[in-house]
N, C-alpha and C positions, 0 to 999 in steps of 0.2 A: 238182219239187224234193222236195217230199213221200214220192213215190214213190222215189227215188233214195236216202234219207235223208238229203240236205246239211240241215243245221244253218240252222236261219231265226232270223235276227234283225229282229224287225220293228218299226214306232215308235206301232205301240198294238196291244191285245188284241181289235180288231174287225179290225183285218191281219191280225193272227197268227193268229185263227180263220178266218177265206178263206182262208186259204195251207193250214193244215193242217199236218201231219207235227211228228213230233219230231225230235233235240230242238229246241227252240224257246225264245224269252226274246223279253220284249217291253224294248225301251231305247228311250226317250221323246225328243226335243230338250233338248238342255243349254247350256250358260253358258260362259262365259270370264271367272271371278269378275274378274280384274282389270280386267277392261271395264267393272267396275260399280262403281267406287269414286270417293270424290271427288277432286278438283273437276267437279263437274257444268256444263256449258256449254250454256244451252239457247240457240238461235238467237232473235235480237230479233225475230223475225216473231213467232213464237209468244208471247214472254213480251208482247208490246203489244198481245192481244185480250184481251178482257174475261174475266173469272172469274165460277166455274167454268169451266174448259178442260179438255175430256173430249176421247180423245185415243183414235182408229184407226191403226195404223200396219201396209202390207200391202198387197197384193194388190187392186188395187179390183177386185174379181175380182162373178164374177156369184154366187159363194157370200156377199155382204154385203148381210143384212137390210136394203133401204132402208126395208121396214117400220116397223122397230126405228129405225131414224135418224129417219122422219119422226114418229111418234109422241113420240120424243124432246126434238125441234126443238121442239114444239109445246107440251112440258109444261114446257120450263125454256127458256125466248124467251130469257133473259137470259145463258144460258150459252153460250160457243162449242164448237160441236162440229166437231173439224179431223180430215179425212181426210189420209193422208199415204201417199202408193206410187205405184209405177207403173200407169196405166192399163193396163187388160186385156180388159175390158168397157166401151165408150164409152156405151152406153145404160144403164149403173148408174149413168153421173158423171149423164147428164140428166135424172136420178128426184133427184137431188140440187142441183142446180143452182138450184131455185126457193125451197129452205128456205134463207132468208134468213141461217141464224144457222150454215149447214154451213158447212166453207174447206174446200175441194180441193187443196190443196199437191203438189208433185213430190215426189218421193221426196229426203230428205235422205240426204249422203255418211254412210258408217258412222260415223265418228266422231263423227258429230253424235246419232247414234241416242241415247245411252245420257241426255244432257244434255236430251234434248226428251221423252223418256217421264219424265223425274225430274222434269219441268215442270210436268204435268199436275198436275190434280186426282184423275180418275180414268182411266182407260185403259177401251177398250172392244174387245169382240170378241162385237159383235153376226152371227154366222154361221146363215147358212137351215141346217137339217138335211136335208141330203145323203148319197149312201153316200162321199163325197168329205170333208163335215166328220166323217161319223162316224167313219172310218178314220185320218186325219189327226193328227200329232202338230204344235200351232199354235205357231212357235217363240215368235212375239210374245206369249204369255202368257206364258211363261217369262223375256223380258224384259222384261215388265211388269212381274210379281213380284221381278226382280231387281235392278228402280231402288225397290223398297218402294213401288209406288204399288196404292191403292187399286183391285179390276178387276171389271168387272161382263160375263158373257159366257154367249152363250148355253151349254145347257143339255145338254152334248153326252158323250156316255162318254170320248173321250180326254181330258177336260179336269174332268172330276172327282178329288178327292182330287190334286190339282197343289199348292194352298195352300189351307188352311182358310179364308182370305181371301177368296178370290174367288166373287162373290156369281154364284149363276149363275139363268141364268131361263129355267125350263120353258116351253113349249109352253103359248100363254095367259095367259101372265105377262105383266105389264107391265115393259118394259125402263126405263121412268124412274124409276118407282118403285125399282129394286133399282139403280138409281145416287143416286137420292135418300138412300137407307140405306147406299150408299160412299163419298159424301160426309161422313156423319156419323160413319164408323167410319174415315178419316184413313189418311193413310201407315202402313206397319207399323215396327214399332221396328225400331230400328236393330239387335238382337240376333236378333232372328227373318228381317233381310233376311238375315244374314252366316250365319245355320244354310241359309238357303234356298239362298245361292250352295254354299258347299262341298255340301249335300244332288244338287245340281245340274247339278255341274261337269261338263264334260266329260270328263277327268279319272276321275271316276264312272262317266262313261258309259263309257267304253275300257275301263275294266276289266270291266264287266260284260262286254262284246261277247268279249273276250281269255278271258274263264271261260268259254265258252262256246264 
């Protein structure tokens, strides 16, 4: 492609540098603002575990730190931590299965999405650093940020400068700790969600892709 010069649109700038050639725009995963507006409906499973409710929604894919989940499990016993997607990896749900305080849920229908991340306390996207996370544009942090919920995730270059909000944690860092401190820094205002949806939209996204 490079070679030919077609026009690469890609969904981070660790793609866009492997692909190579100009010209080139990196366009990130975006929003359907009105997917993210009230009334919020979250599903009585979720709202009936105990709080803190930190909240995976995705891929149980073999790219999720069960690291990161069990160190977690283990610093805040009293928290639930709910995984929520289709299985992909069956021996990531069994690294899971013993931490008493983890829920493995099926994947809920779309409509239920937006109502079960507004649920949470905090949302998480504890991901191993792969050439797969590092190239990756992660939609669920984008609708993490766009129910205003607090997000603590790893440490990863697509996922910096996303939202000032989101707490992220380096290589060596403790993941409970940097949900302990999104805990205490709360939902985002209601003015900084609605800057973040329009910032976000897809909408935004199309026209970049269209300028280019």
């Amino acid at each position: 492609m490079a070679e030919r010069g077609v026009r690469i649109c890609a969904v981070s700038e660790t793609l866009r540098k492997r692909i190579g050639g100009e010209p080139s725009v990196v366009v990130a995963n975006g929003i359907t603002p009105s997917e993210w507006q009230p009334p919020w409906r979250a599903p009585a499973w979720f709202e009936a575990l105990p709080r803190p409710r930190l909240l995976y929604v995705g891929a149980i894919h073999e790219r999720l730190n069960t690291d990161a989940l069990r160190e977690l499990s283990e610093s805040l016993p009293e928290a639930s931590i709910v995984v929520v997607g289709p299985i992909t990896s069956p021996n990531i749900v069994n690294k899971l299965y013993p931490l008493t305080n983890v829920y493995v849920h099926d994947p809920v229908p779309h409509s239920e999405v937006a109502g079960l991340i507004h649920a949470a306390d905090v949302c998480l996207m504890p991901h191993r650093r792969t050439a797969l996370t590092e190239s990756m544009s992660p939609l669920k942090l984008y609708e993490y940020c766009a129910a205003g919920r607090p997000v603590v995730a790893t440490d990863l270059p697509p996922v910096r400068n996303v939202n000032h909000r989101v707490r992220l944690v380096a290589e060596g860092e403790s993941f409970s700790g940097a949900v302990k401190q999104a805990l205490n820094d709360g939902p985002l205002a209601e003015k900084d969600r609605q800057d973040f949806l329009a910032r976000n939209s897809w909408q935004r996204r199309h026209d970049e892709i269209l300028d280019l």
